[in-house]
Residue frames relative to the residue before (quaternion, step in Angstrom):
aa qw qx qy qz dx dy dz
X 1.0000 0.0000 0.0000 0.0000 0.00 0.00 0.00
X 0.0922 -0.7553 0.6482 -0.0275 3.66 -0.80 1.30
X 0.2751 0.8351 -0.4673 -0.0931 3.97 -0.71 0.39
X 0.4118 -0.7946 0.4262 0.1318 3.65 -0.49 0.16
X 0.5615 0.7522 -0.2513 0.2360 3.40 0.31 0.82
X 0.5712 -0.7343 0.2722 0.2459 3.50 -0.76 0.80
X 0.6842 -0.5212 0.3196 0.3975 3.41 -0.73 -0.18
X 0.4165 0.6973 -0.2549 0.5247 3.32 2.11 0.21
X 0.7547 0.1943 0.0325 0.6257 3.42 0.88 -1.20
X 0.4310 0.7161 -0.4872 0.2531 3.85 1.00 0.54
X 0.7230 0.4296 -0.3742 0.3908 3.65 1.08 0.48
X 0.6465 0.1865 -0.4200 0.6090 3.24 1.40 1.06
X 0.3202 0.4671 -0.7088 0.4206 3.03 0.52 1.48
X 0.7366 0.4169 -0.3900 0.3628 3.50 1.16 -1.44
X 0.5697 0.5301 -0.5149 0.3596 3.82 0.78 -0.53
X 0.8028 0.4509 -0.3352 0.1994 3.37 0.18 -0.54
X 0.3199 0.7191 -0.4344 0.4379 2.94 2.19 -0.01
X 0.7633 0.4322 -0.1858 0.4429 3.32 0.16 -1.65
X 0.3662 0.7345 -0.3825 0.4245 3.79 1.24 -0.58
X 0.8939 0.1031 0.0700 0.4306 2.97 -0.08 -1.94
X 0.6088 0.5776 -0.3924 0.3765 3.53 1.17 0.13
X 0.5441 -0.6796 0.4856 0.0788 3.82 -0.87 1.24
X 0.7638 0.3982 -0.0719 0.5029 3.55 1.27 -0.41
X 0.4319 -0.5539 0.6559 0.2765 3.90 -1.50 0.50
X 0.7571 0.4301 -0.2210 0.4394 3.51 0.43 -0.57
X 0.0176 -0.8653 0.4979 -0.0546 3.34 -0.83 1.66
X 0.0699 -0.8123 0.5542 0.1675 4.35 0.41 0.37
X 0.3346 -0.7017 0.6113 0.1481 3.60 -0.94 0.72
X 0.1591 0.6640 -0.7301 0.0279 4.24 -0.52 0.34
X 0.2928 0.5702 -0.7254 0.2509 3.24 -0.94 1.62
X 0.7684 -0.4521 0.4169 0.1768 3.10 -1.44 0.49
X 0.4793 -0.4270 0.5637 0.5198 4.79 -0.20 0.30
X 0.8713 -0.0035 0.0010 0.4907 4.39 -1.19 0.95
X 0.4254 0.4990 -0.6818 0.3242 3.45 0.61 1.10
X 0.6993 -0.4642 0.4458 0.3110 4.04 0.40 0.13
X 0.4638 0.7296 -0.4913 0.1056 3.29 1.00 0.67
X 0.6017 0.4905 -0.3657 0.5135 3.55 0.93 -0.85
X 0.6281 0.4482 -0.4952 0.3993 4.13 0.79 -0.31
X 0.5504 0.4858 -0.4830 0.4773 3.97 0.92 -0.83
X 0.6824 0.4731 -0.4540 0.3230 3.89 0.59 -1.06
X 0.4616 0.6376 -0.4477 0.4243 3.59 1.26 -1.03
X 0.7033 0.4319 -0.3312 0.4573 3.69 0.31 -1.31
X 0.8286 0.4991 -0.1559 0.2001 3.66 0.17 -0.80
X 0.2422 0.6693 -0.3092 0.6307 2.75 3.07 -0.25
X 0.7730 0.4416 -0.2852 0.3552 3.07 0.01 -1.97
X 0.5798 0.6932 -0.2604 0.3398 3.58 0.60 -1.28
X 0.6546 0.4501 -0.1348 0.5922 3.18 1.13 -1.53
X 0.7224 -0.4149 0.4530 0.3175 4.02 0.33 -0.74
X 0.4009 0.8134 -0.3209 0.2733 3.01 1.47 -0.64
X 0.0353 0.8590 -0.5010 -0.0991 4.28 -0.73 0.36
X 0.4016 0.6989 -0.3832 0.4511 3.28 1.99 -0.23
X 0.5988 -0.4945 0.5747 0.2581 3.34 -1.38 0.54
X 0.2598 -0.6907 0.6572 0.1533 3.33 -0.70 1.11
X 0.3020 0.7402 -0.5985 0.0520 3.39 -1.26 0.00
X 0.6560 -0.3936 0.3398 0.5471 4.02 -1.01 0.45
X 0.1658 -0.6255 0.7444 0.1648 3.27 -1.68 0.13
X 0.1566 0.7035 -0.6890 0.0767 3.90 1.00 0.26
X 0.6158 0.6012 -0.3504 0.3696 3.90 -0.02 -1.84
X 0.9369 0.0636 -0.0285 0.3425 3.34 -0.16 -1.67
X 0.7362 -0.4833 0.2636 0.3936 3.40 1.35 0.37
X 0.7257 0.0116 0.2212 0.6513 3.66 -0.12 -1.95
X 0.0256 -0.5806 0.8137 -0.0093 3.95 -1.55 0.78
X 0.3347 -0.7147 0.6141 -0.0082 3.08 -1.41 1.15
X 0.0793 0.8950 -0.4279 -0.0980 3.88 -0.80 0.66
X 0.1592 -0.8567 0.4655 0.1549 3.50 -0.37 0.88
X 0.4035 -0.6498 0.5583 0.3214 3.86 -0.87 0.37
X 0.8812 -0.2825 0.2449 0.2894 3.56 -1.67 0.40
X 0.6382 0.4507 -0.2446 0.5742 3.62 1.34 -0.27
X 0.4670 -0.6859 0.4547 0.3237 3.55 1.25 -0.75
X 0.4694 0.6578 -0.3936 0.4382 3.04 1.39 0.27
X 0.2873 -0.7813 0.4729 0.2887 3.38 -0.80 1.19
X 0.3653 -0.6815 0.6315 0.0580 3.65 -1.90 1.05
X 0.8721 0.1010 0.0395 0.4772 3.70 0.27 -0.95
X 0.1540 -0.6098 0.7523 0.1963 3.39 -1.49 0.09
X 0.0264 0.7112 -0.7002 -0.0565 3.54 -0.89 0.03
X 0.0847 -0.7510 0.6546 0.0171 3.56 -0.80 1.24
X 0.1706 -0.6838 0.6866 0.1786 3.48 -1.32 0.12
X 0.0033 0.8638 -0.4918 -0.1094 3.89 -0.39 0.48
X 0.0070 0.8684 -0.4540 0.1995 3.25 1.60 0.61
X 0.7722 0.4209 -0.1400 0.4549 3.93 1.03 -1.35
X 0.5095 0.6755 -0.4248 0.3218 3.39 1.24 -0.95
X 0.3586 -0.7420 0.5305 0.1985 3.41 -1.38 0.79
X 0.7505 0.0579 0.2309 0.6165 3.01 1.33 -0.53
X 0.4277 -0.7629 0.4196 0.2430 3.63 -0.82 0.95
X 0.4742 0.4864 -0.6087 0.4099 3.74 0.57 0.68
X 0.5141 0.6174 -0.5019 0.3203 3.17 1.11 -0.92
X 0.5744 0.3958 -0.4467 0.5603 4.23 0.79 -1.35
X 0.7105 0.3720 -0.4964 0.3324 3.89 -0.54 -0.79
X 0.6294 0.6049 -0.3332 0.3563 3.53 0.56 -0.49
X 0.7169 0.2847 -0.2423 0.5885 3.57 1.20 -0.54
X 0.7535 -0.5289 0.1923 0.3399 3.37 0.89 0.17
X 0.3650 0.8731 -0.3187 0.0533 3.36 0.90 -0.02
X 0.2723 0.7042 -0.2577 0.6029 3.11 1.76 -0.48
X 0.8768 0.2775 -0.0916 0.3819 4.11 0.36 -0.70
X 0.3288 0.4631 -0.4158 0.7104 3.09 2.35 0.13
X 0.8621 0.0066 -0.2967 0.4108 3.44 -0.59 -0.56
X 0.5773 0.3600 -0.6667 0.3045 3.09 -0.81 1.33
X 0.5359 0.5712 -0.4976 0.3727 3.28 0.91 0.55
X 0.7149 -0.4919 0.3290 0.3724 3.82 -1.37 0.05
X 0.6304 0.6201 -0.2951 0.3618 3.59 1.38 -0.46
X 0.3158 -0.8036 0.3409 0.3719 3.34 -0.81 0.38
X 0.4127 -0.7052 0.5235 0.2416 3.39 -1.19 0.60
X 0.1217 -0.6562 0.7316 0.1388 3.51 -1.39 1.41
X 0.0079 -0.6389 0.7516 0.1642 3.94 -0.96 0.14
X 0.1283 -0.6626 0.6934 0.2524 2.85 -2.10 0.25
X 0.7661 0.1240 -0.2822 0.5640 3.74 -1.01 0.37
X 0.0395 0.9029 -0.4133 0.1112 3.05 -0.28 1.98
X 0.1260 0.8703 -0.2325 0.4156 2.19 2.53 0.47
X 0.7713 0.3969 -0.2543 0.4276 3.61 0.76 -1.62
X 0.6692 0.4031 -0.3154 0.5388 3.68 0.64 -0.82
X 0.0015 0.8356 -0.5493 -0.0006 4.29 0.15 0.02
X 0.8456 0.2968 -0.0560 0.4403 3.06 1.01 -1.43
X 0.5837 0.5099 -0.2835 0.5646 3.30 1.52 0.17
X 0.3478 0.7787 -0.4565 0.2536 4.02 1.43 -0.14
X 0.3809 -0.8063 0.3736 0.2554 3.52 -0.72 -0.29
X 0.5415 -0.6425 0.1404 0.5237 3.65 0.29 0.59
X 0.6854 0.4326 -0.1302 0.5711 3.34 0.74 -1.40
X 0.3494 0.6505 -0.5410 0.4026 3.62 0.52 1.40
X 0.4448 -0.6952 0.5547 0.1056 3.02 -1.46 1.66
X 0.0179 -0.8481 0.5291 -0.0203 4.08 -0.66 0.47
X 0.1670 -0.7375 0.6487 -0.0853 2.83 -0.06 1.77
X 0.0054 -0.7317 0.6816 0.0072 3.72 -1.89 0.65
X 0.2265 -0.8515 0.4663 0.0786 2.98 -0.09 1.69
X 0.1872 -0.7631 0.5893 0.1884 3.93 -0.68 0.50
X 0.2486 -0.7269 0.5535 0.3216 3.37 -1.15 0.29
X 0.3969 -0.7150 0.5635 0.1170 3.90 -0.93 1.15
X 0.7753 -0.1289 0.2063 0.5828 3.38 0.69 -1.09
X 0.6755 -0.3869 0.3511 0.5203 3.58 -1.55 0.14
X 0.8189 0.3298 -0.2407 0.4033 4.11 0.79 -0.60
X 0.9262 0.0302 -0.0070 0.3757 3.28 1.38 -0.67
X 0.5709 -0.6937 0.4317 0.0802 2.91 -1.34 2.14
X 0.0666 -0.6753 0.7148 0.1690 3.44 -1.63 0.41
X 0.2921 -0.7337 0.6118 -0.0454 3.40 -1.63 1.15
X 0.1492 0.8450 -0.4988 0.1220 3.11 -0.58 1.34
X 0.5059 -0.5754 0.4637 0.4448 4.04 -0.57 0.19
X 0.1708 -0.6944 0.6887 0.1197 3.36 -1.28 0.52
């Protein structure tokens, strides 16, 4: 999957993510302002999602639930992590064994802790407005 597209048409970029993707388990690889936590915004929403989206750099793991309160997503950023006990240490292992799906960003830090059946997306920046998305 290859797509091109702006912040105009980023919620059927995100539907078709989830469309065509086989997995709960999503890794962002994009560069510091390629638009990841805004594609996650799209992909909450997409999913049901009514919580404010917003980084989790600070606290690690944000949680999202849809209109029933039922929970849909973790979204981690691991951008801070020194080191990957640091993720086993807060629990991560027990997010993903739950039913929700998981967006991470810098999935880079946790490598050896990823899960098999994991979607990898690598966002590129094109221009100051528009991003291309592609499996890795």
């Amino acid at each position: 999957m290859e797509l091109v597209y702006t912040e105009n048409n980023i919620q059927n970029v995100a539907k078709t993510i989830l469309e065509n993707s086989h997995s709960f388990f999503f890794a962002f690889y994009a560069p510091m302002g390629a638009g990841k936590t805004t594609l996650i915004k799209a992909l909450v929403r997409e999913l049901g999602g009514v919580d404010e989206v917003s980084s989790p750099t600070f606290g690690l793991v944000n949680e999202y639930a849809d209109r029933e309160g039922n929970l849909i997503a973790y979204h981690f950023d691991f951008y801070r992590l020194k080191d990957e006990m640091e993720a086993l240490d807060f629990g991560l292992e027990d997010y993903f064994n739950t039913d929700a799906y998981i967006f991470m960003e810098w999935p880079e830090k946790i490598s050896s802790l990823l899960p098999e059946n994991l979607v990898a997306l690598k966002i590129e920046i094109l221009n100051s407005t528009t991003r291309r998305i592609s499996t890795i």
